[in-house]
N, C-alpha and C positions, 0 to 999 in steps of 0.2 A: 827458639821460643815456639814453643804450640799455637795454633793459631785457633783461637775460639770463635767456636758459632753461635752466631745471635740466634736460639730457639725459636723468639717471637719474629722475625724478620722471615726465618723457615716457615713456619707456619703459615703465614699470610701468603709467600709464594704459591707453597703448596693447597691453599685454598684457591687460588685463584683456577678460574672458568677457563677450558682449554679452547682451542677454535672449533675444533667439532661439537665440543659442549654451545657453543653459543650457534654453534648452526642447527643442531637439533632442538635447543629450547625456539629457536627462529622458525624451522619447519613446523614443529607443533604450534605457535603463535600461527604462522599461516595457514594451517590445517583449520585451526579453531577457528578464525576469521572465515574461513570460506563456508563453515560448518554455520555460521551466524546468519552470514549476507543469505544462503540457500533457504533458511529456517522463516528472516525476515521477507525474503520474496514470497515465499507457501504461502505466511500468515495474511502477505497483502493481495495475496492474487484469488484467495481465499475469501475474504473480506469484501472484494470488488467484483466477484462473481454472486455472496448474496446479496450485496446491494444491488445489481443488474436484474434477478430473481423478485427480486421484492418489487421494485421499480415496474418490471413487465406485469408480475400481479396486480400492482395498484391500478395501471395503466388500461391490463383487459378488465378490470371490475369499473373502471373510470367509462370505458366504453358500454359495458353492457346496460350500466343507470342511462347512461344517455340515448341510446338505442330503446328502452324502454318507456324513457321520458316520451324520446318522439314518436312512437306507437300508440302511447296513448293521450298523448296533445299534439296533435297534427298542426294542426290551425297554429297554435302558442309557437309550434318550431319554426314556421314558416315566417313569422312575422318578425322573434327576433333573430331570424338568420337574415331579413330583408333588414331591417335595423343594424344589425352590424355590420351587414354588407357596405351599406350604405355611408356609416361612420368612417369605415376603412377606406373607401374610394376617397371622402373629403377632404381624413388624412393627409392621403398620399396624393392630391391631383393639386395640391399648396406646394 
């Protein structure tokens, strides 16, 4: 008796993923992940150097209003830098 081959049982074998096939879809999965994580570091390290930029901006334009405040109200700077002085020692000697 001839022995018959199920064609659809064949087929399914023969689709199936070999181990190098699933190790190359795995490297490329790992390739792509590392290609993401590198892209995601750029975009933050990116991001955290303008905000550093903008921050130091704000910061020397924060100085230079104040620098001009106290050049031209000498007297007003002195009185409330004694005022807050003053409030801070209160603070902190409780």
């Amino acid at each position: 008796m001839p022995t018959q081959i199920n064609h659809a049982e064949s087929e399914t074998f023969s689709s199936r993923p070999t181990i190098s096939d699933v190790r190359a879809d795995a490297a490329t999965v790992t390739s792509d992940v590392k290609h993401l994580a590198k892209d995601s570091v750029t975009v933050a390290k990116d991001t955290v150097v303008h905000s550093a930029e903008d921050i130091a901006r704000r910061a020397e334009s924060a100085h230079s209003q104040m620098c001009s405040y106290v050049k031209s109200n000498p007297t007003a700077s002195v009185l409330i830098a004694l005022g807050a002085g003053a409030l801070i020692g209160r603070l902190f000697s409780r």
